[in-house]
N, C-alpha and C positions, 0 to 999 in steps of 0.2 A: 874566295870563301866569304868575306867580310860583305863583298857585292849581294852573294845571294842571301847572305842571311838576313839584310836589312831591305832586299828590294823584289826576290824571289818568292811567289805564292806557295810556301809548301803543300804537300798531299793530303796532309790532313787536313785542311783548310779548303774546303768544297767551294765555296760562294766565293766570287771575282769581285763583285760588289762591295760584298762584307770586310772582305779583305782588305780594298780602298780605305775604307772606312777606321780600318783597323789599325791602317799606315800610319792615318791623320794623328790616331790616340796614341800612336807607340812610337812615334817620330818629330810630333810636335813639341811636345812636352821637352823632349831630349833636345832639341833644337834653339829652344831656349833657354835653356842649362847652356848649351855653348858661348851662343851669348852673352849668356851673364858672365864667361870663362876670358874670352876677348876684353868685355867690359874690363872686367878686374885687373889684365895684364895691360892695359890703357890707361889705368892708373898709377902703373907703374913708374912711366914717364911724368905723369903730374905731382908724382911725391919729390920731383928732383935728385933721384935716387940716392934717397939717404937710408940710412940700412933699416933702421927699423920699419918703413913704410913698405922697402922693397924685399924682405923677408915674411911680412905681413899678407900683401897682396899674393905672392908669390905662393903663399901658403891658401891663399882665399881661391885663387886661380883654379886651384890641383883641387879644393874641394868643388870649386863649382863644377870641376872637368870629371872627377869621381863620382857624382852624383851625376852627372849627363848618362854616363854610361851604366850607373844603378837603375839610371830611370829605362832605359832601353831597355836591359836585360829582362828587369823582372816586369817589365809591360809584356812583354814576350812571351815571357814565359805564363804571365796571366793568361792570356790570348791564348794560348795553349792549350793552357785547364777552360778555361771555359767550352771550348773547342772540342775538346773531348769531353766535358761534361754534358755539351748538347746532341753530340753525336749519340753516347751511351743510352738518351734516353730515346733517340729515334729507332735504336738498330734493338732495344728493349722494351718496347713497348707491345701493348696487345690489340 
């Protein structure tokens, strides 16, 4: 389920193209959120694990990893609304 959601063209989404395109905007961003997520838990080891460094990080981690998965979802769901904002006005027009 998680496969297609993140790699599967759905139906409403007409253009193969645009979709590529849409990949880049809606999977980039998040991909570097992870990143930042690795980064953080890497510092974990450079604090010499003393508690406040590794409660801190630990806590930096879970937001940069929170915000990975905000950034997918509501790209997505952006992607959507536009999606259907552009369809409404082809299938409405005169």
């Amino acid at each position: 389920m998680l496969k297609d959601f993140l790699f599967k063209r759905p139906d409403w989404f007409k253009h193969e193209g645009y979709w590529r395109l849409a990949q880049v905007f809606r999977l980039g961003p998040a991909l570097l959120l992870l990143v930042g997520t690795v980064i953080s838990l890497v510092f974990i080891f450079d604090g010499g694990f003393k508690a406040p460094y590794v409660v801190g990080n630990l806590l930096n981690s879970a937001g940069w990893f929170a915000s990975a998965v905000v950034c997918l979802v509501v790209a997505h769901w952006l992607i959507r609304l536009i999606a259907w904002i552009i369809d409404g006005f082809k299938s409405g027009g005169t």
